[in-house]
VOSEVEX-129233 format. One record per residue (C-alpha): residue number from 1; x, y, z. Coordinates in steps of 0.5 Angstrom, whole numbers, plus 500, padded with zeros to 3 digits. Example, Ala and Ser with C-alpha at 12.3 -4.5 7.8 and 13.67 -1.06 7.14 Angstrom:
2
<1; <525; 491; 516>> <2; <527; 498; 514>> 
END
This chain:
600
<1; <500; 500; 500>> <2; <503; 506; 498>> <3; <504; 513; 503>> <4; <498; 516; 500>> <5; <493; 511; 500>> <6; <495; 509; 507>> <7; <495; 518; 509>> <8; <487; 518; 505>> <9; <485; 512; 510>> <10; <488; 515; 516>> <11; <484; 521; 515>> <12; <477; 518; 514>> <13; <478; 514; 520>> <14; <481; 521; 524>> <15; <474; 525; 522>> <16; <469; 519; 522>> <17; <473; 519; 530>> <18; <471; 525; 530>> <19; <464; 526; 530>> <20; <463; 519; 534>> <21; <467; 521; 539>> <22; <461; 526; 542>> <23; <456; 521; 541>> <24; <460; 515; 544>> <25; <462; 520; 550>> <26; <454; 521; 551>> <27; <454; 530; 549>> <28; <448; 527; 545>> <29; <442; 532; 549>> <30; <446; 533; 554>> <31; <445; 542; 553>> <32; <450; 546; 558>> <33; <446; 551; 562>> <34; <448; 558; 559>> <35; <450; 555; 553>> <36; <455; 560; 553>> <37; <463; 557; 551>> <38; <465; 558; 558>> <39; <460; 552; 559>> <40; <462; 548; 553>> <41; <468; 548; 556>> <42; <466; 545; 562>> <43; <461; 540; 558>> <44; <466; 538; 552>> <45; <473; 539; 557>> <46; <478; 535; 552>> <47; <474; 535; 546>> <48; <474; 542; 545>> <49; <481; 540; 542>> <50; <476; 536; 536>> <51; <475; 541; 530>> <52; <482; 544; 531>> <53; <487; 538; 531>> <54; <482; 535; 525>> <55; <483; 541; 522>> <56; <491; 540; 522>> <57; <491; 533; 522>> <58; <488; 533; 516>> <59; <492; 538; 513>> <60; <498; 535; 513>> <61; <495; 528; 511>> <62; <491; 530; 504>> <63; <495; 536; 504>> <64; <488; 539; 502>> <65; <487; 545; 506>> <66; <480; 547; 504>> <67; <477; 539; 505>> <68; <482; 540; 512>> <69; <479; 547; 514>> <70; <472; 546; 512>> <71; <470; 539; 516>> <72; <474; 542; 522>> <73; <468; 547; 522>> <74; <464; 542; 520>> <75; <466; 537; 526>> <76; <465; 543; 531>> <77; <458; 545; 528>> <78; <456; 538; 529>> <79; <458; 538; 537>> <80; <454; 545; 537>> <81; <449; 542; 534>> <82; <449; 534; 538>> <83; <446; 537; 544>> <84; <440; 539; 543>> <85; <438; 532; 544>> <86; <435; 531; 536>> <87; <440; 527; 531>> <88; <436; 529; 525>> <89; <436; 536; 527>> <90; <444; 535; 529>> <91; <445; 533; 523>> <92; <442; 539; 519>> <93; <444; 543; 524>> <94; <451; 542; 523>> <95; <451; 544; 516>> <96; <446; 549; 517>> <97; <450; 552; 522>> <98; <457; 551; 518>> <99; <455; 555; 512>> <100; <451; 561; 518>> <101; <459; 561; 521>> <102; <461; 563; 513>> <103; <456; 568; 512>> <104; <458; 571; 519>> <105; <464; 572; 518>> <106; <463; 575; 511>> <107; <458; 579; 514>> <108; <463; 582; 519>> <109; <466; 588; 518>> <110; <474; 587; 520>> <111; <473; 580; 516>> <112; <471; 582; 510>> <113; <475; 588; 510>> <114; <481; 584; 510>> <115; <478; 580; 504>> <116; <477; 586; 500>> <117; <484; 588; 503>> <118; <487; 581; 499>> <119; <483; 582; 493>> <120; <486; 590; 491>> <121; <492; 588; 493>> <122; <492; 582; 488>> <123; <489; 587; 482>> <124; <495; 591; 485>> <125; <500; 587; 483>> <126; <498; 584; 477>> <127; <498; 592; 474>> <128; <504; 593; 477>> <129; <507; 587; 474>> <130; <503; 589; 467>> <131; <506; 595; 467>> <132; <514; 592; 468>> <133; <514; 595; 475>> <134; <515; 588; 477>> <135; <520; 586; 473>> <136; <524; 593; 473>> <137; <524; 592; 481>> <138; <527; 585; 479>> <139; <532; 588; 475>> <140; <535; 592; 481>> <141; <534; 588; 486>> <142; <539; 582; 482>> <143; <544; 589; 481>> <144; <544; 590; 489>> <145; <544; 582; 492>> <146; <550; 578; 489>> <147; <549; 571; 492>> <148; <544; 569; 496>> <149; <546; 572; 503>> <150; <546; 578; 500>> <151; <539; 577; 497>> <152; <536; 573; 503>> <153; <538; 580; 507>> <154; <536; 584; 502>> <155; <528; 580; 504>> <156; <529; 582; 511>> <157; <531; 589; 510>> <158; <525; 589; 504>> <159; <520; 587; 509>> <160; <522; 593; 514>> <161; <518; 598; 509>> <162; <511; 595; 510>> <163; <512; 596; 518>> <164; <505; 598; 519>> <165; <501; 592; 517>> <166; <503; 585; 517>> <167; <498; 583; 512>> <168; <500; 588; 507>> <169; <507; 586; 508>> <170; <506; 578; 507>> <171; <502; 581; 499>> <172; <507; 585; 497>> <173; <515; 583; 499>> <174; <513; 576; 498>> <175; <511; 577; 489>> <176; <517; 583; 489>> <177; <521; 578; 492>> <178; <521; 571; 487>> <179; <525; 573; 481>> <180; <530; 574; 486>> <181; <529; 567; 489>> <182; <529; 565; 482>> <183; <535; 568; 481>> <184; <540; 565; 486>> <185; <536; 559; 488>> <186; <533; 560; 493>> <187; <527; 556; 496>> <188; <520; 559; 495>> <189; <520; 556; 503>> <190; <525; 561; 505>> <191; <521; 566; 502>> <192; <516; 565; 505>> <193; <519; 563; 513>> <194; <522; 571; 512>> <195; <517; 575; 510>> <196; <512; 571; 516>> <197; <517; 572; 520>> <198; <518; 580; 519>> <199; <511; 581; 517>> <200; <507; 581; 525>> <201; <514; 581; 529>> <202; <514; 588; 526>> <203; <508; 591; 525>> <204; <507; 587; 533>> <205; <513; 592; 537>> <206; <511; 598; 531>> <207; <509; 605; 535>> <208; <505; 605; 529>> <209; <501; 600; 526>> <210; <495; 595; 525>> <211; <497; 592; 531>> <212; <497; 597; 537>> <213; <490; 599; 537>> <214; <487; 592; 539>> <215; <494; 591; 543>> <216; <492; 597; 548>> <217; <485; 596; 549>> <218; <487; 589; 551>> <219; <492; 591; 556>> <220; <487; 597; 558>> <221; <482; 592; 560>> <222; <487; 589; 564>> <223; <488; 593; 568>> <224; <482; 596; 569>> <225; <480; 589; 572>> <226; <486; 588; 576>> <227; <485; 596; 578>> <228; <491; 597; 577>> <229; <493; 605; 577>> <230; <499; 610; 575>> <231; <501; 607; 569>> <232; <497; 606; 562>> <233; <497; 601; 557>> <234; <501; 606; 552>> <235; <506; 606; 557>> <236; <506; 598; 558>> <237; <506; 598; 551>> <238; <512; 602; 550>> <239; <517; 599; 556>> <240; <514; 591; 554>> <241; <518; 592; 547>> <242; <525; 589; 549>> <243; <520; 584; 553>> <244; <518; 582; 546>> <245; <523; 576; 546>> <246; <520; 572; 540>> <247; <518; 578; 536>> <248; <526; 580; 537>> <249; <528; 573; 537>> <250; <524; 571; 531>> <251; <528; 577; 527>> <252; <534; 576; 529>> <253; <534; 568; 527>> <254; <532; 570; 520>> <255; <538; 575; 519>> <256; <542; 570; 522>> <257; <540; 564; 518>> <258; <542; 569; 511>> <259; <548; 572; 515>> <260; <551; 565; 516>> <261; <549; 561; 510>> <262; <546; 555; 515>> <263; <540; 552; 516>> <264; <537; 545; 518>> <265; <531; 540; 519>> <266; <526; 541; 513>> <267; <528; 547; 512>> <268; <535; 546; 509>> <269; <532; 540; 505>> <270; <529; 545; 501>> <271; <535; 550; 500>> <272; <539; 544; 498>> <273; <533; 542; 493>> <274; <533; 549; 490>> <275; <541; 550; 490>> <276; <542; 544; 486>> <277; <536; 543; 482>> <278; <534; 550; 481>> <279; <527; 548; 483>> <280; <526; 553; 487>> <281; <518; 551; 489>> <282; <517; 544; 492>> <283; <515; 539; 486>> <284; <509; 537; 486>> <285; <507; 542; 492>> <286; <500; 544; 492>> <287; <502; 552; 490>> <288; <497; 557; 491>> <289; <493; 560; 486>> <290; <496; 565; 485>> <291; <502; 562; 481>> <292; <497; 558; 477>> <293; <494; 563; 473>> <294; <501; 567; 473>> <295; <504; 561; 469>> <296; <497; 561; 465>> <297; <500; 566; 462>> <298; <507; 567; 462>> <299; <511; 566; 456>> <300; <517; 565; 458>> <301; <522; 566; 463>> <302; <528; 571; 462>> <303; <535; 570; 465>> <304; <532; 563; 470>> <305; <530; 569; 474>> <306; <523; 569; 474>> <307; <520; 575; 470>> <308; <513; 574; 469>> <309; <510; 576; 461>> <310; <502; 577; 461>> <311; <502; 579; 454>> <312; <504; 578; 447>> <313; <507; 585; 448>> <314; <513; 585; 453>> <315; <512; 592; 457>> <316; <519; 595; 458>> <317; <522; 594; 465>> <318; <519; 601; 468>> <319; <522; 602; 476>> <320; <516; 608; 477>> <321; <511; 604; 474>> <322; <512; 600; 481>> <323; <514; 605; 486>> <324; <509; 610; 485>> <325; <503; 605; 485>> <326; <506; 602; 493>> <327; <508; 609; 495>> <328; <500; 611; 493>> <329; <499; 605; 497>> <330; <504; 607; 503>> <331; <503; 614; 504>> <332; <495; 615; 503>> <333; <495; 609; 508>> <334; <499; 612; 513>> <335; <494; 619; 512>> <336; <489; 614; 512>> <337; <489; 611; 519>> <338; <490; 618; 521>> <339; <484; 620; 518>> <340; <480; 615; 520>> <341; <482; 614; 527>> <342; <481; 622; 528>> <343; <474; 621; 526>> <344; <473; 615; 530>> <345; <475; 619; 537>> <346; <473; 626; 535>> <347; <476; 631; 534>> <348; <475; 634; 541>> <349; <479; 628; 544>> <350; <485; 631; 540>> <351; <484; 637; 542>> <352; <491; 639; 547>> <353; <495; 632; 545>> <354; <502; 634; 542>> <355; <502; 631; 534>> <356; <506; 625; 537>> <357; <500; 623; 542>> <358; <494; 625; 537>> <359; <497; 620; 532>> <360; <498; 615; 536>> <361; <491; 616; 540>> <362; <488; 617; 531>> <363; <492; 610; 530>> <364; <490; 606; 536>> <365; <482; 607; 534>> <366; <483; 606; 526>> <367; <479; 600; 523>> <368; <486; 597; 518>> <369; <482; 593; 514>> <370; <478; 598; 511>> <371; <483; 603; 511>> <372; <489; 599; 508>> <373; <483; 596; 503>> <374; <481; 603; 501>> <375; <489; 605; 500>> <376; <489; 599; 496>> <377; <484; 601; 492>> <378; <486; 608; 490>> <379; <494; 605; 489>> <380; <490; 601; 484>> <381; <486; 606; 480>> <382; <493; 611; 480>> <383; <496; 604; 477>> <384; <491; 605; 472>> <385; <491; 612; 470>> <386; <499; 611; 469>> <387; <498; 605; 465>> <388; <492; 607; 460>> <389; <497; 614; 460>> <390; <503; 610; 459>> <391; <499; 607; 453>> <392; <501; 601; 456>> <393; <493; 598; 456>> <394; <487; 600; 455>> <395; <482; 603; 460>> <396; <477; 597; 459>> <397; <484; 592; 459>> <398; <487; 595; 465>> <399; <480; 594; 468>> <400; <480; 586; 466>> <401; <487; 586; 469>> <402; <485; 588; 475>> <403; <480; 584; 475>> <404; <484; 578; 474>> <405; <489; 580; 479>> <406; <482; 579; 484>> <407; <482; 573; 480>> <408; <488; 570; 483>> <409; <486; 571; 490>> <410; <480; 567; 490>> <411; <483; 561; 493>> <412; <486; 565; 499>> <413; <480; 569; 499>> <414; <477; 561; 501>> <415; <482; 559; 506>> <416; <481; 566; 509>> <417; <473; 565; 510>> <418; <475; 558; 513>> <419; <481; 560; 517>> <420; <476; 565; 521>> <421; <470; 560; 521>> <422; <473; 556; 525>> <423; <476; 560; 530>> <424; <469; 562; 531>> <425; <466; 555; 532>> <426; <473; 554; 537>> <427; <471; 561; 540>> <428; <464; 558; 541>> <429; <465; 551; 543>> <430; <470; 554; 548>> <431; <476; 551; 546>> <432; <481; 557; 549>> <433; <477; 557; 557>> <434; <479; 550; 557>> <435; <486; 551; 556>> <436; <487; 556; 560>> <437; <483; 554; 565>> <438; <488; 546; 565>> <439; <494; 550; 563>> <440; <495; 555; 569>> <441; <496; 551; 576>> <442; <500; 554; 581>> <443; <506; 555; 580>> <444; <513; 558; 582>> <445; <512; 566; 580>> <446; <519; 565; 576>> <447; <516; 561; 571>> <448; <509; 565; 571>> <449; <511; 569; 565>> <450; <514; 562; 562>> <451; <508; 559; 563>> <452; <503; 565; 560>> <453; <508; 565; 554>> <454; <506; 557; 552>> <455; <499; 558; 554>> <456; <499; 564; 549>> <457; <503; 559; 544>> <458; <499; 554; 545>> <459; <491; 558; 544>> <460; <494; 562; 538>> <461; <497; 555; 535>> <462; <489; 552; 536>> <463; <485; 558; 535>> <464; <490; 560; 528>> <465; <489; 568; 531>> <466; <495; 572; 534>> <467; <489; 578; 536>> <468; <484; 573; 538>> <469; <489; 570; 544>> <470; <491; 577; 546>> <471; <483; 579; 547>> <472; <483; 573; 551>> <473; <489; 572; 554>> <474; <491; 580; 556>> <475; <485; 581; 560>> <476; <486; 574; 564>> <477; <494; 575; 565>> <478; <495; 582; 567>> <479; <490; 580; 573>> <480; <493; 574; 575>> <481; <500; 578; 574>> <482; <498; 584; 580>> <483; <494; 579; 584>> <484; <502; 574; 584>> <485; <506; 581; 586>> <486; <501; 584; 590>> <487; <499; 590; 588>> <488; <491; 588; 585>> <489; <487; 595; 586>> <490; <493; 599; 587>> <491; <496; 605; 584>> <492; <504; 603; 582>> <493; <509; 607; 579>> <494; <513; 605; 573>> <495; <518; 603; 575>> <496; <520; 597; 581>> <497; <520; 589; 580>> <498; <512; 589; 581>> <499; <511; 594; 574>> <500; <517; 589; 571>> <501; <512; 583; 572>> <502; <506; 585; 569>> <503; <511; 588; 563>> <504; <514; 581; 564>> <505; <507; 577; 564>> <506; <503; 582; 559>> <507; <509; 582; 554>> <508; <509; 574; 554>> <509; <502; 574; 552>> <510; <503; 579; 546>> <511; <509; 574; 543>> <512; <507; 568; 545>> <513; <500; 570; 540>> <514; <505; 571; 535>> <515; <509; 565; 537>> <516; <503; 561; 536>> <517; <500; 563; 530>> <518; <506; 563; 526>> <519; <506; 556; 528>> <520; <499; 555; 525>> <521; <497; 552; 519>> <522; <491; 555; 520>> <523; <493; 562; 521>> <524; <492; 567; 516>> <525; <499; 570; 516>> <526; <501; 563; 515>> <527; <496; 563; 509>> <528; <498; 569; 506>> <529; <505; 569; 507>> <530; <505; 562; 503>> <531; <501; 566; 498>> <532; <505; 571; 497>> <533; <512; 568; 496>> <534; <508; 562; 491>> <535; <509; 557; 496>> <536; <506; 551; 499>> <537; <502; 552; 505>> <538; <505; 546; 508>> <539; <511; 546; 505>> <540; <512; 552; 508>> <541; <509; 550; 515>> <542; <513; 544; 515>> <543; <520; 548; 514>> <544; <517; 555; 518>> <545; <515; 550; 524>> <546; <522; 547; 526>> <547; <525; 553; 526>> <548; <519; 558; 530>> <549; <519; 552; 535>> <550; <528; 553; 536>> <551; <526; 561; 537>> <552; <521; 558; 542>> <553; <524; 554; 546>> <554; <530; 559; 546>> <555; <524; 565; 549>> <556; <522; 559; 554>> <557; <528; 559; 557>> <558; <529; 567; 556>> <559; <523; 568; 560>> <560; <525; 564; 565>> <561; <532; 567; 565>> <562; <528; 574; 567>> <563; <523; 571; 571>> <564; <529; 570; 576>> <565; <531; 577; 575>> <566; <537; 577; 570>> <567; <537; 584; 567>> <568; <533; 584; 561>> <569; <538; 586; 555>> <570; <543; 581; 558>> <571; <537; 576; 557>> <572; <537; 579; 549>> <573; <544; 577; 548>> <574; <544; 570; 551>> <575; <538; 569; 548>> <576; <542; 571; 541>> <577; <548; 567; 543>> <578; <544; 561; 543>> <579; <540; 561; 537>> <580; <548; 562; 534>> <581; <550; 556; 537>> <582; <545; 553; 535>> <583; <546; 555; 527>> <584; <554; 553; 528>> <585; <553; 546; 531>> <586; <546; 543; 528>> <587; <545; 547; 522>> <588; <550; 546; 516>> <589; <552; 551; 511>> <590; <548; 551; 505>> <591; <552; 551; 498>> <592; <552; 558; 494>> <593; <550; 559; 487>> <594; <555; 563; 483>> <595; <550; 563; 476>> <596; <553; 556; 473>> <597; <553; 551; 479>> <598; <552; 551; 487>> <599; <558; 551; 490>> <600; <561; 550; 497>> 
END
């Protein structure tokens, strides 16, 4: 029996376990009273686990994530719906149910903001392409990278620009960066691994971007819950930054690894493939749809680096034809989340604020999905009016390549929608209570802000969202933290071992979060991440999850280290000392490619 045949009957058994698993146990009519997901929790305890594990398992057993994703949601719907006692209404229940989670999700504001977000920055990317601006930027990037140290550092420096938004980075880093993959070998999976892994650590520790907003209101409710005065969540926010170990770690590691020309696990596999074969994307791999419909049209790849041809007729490589679309995209969405949060606070709420406060207060209550969706929609109409200018297209051939640029991410679109419905079905069946509730015991204080990091980790991990288990965790967290020092519904100062606990605990929740999601197959950032680099979803959660995991790990011991009261800034070096270590004994040195061959 082949690998396959043996993967597919694994999965049937795995999902058929996990609709009769419910029904063996006895839930069937067994309603908790409230309803609530508190009360799941208690009811459902260890099988709130269900619907994310099938969901992952599947995934890495028919490599199929739409199937994977939909019984997920389908299998916790079927739980939902067990207990009211009625087993043909379960059945329909069920299915009814999955498909109202769907439409919720696209009925929700932030949700389908974020799709409209995907879809104009894909229509953005393939004017840009149309216009040579894809290429153009291929051609200089190529004359500043020489190998493939200075390429990978290049990706980790590009991802830097797009600071304010991780979605947005993972979208546009990842399909200006392939030709440059292609050119020096590099593994579409090592594409993918950095811009994952620059997008949220960044956009996560910026004084500015997407992130602060819903970082702040859950670190303000938090303190409002332990009643703790003095100190302000944009002042926690602020000093918890150098406590962000897997954030800082994270971005440390990915210079590290393209610095030394070391990898390991599956990672360095793919490096080795791509260097010596030049099949820079794993053969076979199921790619996103993205790079489908681009081979559709290419017509022939110049040089062995990638450059894209969507019509009979080449457009000479124009770097403006690029910068000016993404500087649209960049500045108007930096005036943008000025405009929109100022108009949600009030402008006299700003009044008496210095430039920097009111920025930061106009930041912190801007919705990012339609403001990055409306950013994305004038960057497109601009690309437009230059290529109709430029009389590279006509208007109505502009228009069909917008639309197809939408096209293209469709399946991302899908993935999304499923992605979030499940967390949603986790959310109701109360899969986070039941592991915060059994994962916190009484422990020694030291390792508290360890144990909150793994807890995050693992919330995150299940959940597949960095901002659901911050929402979750912080309000929980930041309570426990003072209650431990001592200083539950009391007025501290922002300085002392108590206000550096709470910096300690709190700053374990926002990184775990990241930890978790990156770790997760079926996180959107993963999702996106892996669409824009053109890679496999799994091929890149596979090679990601090693190297998340040793980061991880290392932030363990990092917390545990300050948690004992070593100095915060030593902790950073020890931390990065060990990630070298562990490059230069455990990781090989990857062959480079001088253009002819790989070379030692």
């Amino acid at each position: 029996m082949d690998k396959t045949k043996l993967a597919n009957i694994i999965a049937i058994i795995l999902t058929l376990a996990a609709f009769l698993i419910p029904v063996i146990c006895g839930y069937f009519g067994a309603m908790p009273e409230g309803g609530d997901s508190e009360a799941f929790a208690a009811l459902y305890g260890v099988w709130t686990l269900i619907p994310p594990l099938l969901a992952l398992l599947l995934a890495f057993l028919t490599r199929n994530v739409i199937l994977s994703l939909f019984l997920g949601v389908l299998s916790g719907t079927w739980m939902v719906a067990l207990v009211s006692g009625d087993l043909l209404g379960s059945i329909t229940g069920a299915f009814f149910n999955s498909t109202d989670y769907f439409i919720g999700t696209l009925a929700d504001r932030w949700d389908a903001g974020i799709i409209m977000q995907v879809l104009v920055i894909g229509a953005l990317i393939a004017l840009i392409t149309r216009m040579g601006g894809m290429r153009a930027i291929a051609d200089l990037v190529v004359k500043i990278a020489k190998g493939p140290r200075s390429a990978q550092i290049t990706m980790w420096i590009s991802s830097w620009v797009i600071f304010f938004d991780d979605y947005a980075n993972a979208l546009i880093i990842g399909p200006i960066m392939r030709p440059l993959c292609d050119k020096y070998r590099i593994s579409r999976e090592k594409l993918a691994y950095i811009v994952d892994s620059t997008a949220a650590p960044v956009a996560g520790i910026m004084l500015i971007s997407t992130w602060i907003g819903t970082e702040l209101v859950n670190i303000n409710e938090g303190l409002a819950i332990a009643g703790v005065t003095g100190v302000t969540a944009y002042g926690i926010f602020i000093d918890t930054i150098p406590y962000r170990f897997y954030n800082i770690m994270a971005l440390f590691f990915v210079f590290a690894t393209a610095f030394l020309l070391r990898d390991f696990g599956p990672m360095l596999k793919a490096e080795i493939r791509a260097r010596t074969t030049g099949e820079t994307i794993n053969p076979g791999s199921e790619v996103m749809e993205t790079e489908k419909v681009i081979d559709e049209e290419k017509e022939e790849i110049k040089e062995n680096y990638g450059i894209l041809k969507t019509s009979k007729k080449v457009t000479p490589p124009n770097i403006w034809n690029a910068l000016i679309p993404v500087g649209v995209l960049i500045i108007s969405a930096v005036v943008l989340f000025y405009t929109n949060g100022a108009a949600a606070v009030g402008a006299e709420a700003l009044e008496g604020l210095s430039f920097f406060e009111a920025v930061r207060e106009a930041y912190s209550n801007s919705d990012a999905s339609i403001v990055l969706f409306q950013a994305g929609l004038l960057a497109c109409i601009v690309a437009i009016i230059m290529g109709f200018f430029e009389k590279i297209f006509t208007l109505k051939d502009g228009i069909e390549t917008w639309a197809h640029g939408m096209k293209s991410m469709l399946f991302v679109c899908i993935v999304l929608i499923l992605a979030w419905s499940i967390g949603s079905v986790i959310g109701d069946l109360g899969t986070a209570h039941f592991l915060v509730s059994n994962l916190s015991d009484v422990l020694p204080q030291f390792i508290v802000p360890a144990l909150i990091f793994i807890i995050a980790a693992v919330v995150s991990f299940a959940t597949g969202t960095a901002y659901g288990t911050m929402a979750i965790l912080l309000p929980l967290c930041i309570p426990l933290a003072a209650a431990i020092v001592g200083i539950t519904g009391m007025e501290i100062t922002s300085s002392g071992s108590a206000y550096a606990y709470i910096l300690m605990c709190s700053s374990a929740v926002l990184t775990g979060a990241i930890f978790g999601d990156h770790s997760s197959p079926i996180s959107d950032t993963s999702i996106l991440s892996s669409m824009g680099a053109g890679c496999s979803l799994l091929d890149h959660v596979i090679t990601q999850i090693v190297y998340a995991v040793t980061v991880g790990v290392v932030v363990i011991a990092g917390y545990i280290l300050v948690g004992l009261g070593l100095n915060v800034w030593i902790t950073l070096l020890v931390m990065a000392a060990i990630l070298v270590l562990i490059l230069l004994f455990v990781g090989k040195k990857v062959p480079t490619w001088n253009g002819k061959e790989a070379v030692e």
